[in-house]
N, C-alpha and C positions, 0 to 999 in steps of 0.2 A: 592793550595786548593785541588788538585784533590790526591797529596799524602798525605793531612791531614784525605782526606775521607776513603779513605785504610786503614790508618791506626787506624780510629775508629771503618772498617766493622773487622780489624783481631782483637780488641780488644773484640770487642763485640762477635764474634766468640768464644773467649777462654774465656771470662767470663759465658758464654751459656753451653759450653762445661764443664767449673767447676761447672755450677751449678747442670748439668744431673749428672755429677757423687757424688756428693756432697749427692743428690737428691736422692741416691741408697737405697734403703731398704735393710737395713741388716735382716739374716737371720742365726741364730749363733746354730749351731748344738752341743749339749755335747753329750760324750759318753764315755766307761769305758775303751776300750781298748788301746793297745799299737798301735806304728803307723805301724808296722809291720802286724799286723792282718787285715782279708781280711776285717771285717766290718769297721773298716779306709780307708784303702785303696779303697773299695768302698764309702765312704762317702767322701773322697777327689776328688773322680772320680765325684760324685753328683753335687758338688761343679762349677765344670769344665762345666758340661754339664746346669748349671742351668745359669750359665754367659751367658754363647751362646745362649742357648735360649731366654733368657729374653733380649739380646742385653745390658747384664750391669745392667738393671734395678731393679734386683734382685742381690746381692753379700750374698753370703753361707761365712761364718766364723766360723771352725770347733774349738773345744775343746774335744781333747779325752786324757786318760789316765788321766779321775776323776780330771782331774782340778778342775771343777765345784761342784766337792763334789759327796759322791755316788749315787745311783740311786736314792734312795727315793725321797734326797734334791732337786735333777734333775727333778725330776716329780714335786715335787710340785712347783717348779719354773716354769715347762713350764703352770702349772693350772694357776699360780697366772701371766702367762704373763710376768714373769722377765726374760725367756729362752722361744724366740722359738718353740725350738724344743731339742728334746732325740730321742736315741735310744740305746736299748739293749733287754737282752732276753723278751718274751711277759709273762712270770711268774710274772716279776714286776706291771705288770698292772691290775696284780691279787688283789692288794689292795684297788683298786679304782673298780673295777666289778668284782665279783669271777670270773664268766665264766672263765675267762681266764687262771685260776689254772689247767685246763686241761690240758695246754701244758705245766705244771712244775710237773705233779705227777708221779711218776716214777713209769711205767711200765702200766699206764694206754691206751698209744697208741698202737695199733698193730704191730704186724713186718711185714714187715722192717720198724723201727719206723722215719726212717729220712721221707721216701718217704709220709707214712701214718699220719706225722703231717703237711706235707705241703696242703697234698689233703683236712686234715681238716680246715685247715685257708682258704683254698681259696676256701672254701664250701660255704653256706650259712650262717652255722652256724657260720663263721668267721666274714661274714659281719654282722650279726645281731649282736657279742658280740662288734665289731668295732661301730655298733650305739648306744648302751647304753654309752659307753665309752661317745661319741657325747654329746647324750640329758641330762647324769648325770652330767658330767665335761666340759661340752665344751673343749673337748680334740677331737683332731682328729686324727683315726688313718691313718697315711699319706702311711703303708705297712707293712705285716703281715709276708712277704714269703719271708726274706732274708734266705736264708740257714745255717743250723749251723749243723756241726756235731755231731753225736750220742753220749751223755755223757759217762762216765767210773770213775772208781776210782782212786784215785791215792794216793798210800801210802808209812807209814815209813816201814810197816810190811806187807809181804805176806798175801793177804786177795785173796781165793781160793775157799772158802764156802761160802753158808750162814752164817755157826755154827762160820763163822770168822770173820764176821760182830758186832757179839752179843758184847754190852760193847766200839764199835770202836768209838775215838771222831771225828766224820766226820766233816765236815766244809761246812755248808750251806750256804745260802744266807737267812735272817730275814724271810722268806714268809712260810704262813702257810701249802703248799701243799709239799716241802720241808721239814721242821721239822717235821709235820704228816707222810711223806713217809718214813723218815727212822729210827724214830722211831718202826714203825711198821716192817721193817726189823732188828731192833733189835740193829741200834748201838746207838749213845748219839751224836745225831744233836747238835752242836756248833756256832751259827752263828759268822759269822767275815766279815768284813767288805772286797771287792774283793782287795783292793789294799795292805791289810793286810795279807795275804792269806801266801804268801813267808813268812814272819818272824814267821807266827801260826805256820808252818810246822816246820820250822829250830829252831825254839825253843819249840817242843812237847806239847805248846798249843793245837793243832790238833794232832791227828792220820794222819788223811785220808782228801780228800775232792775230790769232785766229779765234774765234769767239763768237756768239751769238750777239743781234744787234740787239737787245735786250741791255747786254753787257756794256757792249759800244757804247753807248749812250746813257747808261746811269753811272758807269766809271767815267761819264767825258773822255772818252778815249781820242774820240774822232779833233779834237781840238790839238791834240799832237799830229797826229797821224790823218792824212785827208784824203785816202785814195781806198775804195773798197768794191773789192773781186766777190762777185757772187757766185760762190765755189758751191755751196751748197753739199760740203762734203761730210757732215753728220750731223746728227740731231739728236744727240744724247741726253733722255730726258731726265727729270730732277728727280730724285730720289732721297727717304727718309729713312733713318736709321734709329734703332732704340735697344738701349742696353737690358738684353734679356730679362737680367734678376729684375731690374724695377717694374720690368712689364710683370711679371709677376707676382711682383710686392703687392696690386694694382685687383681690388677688386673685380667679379666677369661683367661685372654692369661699369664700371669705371674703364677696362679694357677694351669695353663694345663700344663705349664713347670715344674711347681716343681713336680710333681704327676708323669711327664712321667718323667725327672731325678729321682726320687728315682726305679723308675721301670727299667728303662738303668742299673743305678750303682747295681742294684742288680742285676742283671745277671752278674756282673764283680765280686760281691761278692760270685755268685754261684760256677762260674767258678774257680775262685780261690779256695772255702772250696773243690769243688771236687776233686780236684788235689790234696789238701794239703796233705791228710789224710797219703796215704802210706809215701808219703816222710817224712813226721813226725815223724810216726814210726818208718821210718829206723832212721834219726838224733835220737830221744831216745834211741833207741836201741844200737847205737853208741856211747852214754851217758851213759851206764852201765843200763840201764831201763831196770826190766826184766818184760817180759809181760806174762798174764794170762788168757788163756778162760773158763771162769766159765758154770756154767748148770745155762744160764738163765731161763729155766725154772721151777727149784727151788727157783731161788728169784723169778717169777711170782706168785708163788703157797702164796710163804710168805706174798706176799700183794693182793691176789686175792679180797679181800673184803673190800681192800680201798675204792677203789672207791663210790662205794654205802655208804659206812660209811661217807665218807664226803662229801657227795650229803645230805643224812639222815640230816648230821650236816647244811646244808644249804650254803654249802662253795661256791658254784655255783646252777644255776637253778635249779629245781625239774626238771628229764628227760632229761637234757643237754648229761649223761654220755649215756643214750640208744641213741639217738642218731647218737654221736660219734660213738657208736661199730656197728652203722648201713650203717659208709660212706664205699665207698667203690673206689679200684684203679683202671684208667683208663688206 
């Protein structure tokens, strides 16, 4: 009797046991990149820390490298609740609140543009464009300030000027601060889709396309394309998104872990973009990449009156862009 009893507490034990974990809230993160890039690699590190904290009760389940379709489909899946969560550049979520076209218009931040579009996201101003996001979409922005390095060009053909720009078929991303930014410098924005990027290039679909060297080089980009302009014209950092109701769903001790995991893994994402950057250059450079420092402030001058132009157009708040040119580094 007394081993019949044992052996109903260990059964009961492990049917308890499958039902906690059974029981786990999933938590399934898309994103565009390769597994090699740091915002993977920090989003696998999320992953990890969100286990430990939550004791299991939360499991993080990543999809990157556009499984889930590109960015747009991603957004609106995390709206409609069929996705969690995204993450990628914060220019995307420009189509859902302009404000956020700010950190996609080139050459709208100050120099040094990495450092002065993080001081802006983690302004105020970041938090207020983070709660419309909220009260429009029930979207929550779950972090603003992954790190990304400074964009550049990258092309079939030596582009050293402005005057070299005129006529270039650049390779955008669909968003409107992007095709107004460099039409206004003068080349013929192309948008293509990020996972398409490689074959536009290798088959002259594209000229050029513009991207951080992070990108460059875990897309193998630079293997089509072997010539790269250090335009240094934004630095739009990574940004994570989560679908309201499940944050919700989401006990306040499970919701404190996810908010402080993304906050952890992004300083594993920072740490890593910092480092990356020379070692990059030198691998490209080693790859026949020839590199170029342009008179940024000749393409400044080119689009000096962006900004106000699509402020005027209503692309973001009235006033958002004064503002911006009023934060300042600590």
């Amino acid at each position: 009797m007394r081993r019949m009893s044992i052996l109903g507490l260990a059964l009961a034990v492990i049917f308890l046991s499958a039902g906690a974990a059974s029981a786990a809230k999933i938590l399934r993160i898309g994103h565009l990149q390769t597994n090699d890039h740091p915002h993977a690699i920090g989003i696998e590190k999320m992953a990890e820390l969100v286990k430990q904290k939550t004791n299991g009760s939360v499991e993080v389940k990543v999809f990157g490298n556009s499984q889930l379709g590109n960015a747009m489909a991603q957004i609106q899946s995390v709206k409609m609740g069929t996705l969690e969560a995204f993450m990628d550049g914060a220019g995307w979520f420009g189509q859902l609140v302009g404000d956020y076209y700010i950190f996609s218009t080139p050459y709208l931040m100050k120099a040094p543009v990495l450092d002065y579009t993080r001081a802006v996201a983690k302004s105020e101003i970041g938090a207020e464009i983070n709660q419309k996001l909220l009260d429009q979409h029930g979207i929550r922005m779950v972090n603003l300030t992954w790190l990304r390095l400074p964009r550049h060009v990258l092309s079939r053909k030596p582009i050293r000027t402005v005057a070299e720009v005129q006529g270039v078929k650049m390779r955008v991303p669909e968003l409107t601060s992007f095709l107004e930014g460099w039409r206004a410098l003068g080349a013929s924005p192309t948008p293509v889709n990020f996972s398409e990027v490689y074959l536009a290039l290798q088959q002259g679909v594209v000229d050029a396309c513009e991207l951080d060297v992070n990108m460059f080089y875990t897309q193998k980009l630079y293997e089509v394309a072997k010539h790269l302009s250090l335009t240094y014209h934004q630095a739009e950092p990574g940004a994570m998104i989560m679908n309201e109701r499940f944050f919700k769903s989401l006990t306040p001790q499970e919701q404190k872990a996810v908010l402080e995991a993304a906050e952890e893994a992004g300083a594993v994402n920072d740490k890593l973009i910092r480092e990356s950057e020379q070692s990059i250059f030198e691998k490209m450079k080693q790859a026949g990449v020839i590199f170029y420092e342009v008179d940024q402030n000749a393409f400044r001058e080119k689009v000096k009156g962006l900004p106000a132009s699509l402020e005027a157009k209503g692309l973001w708040t009235k006033g958002l862009y004064d503002r911006v040119s009023k934060v300042t580094l600590k």
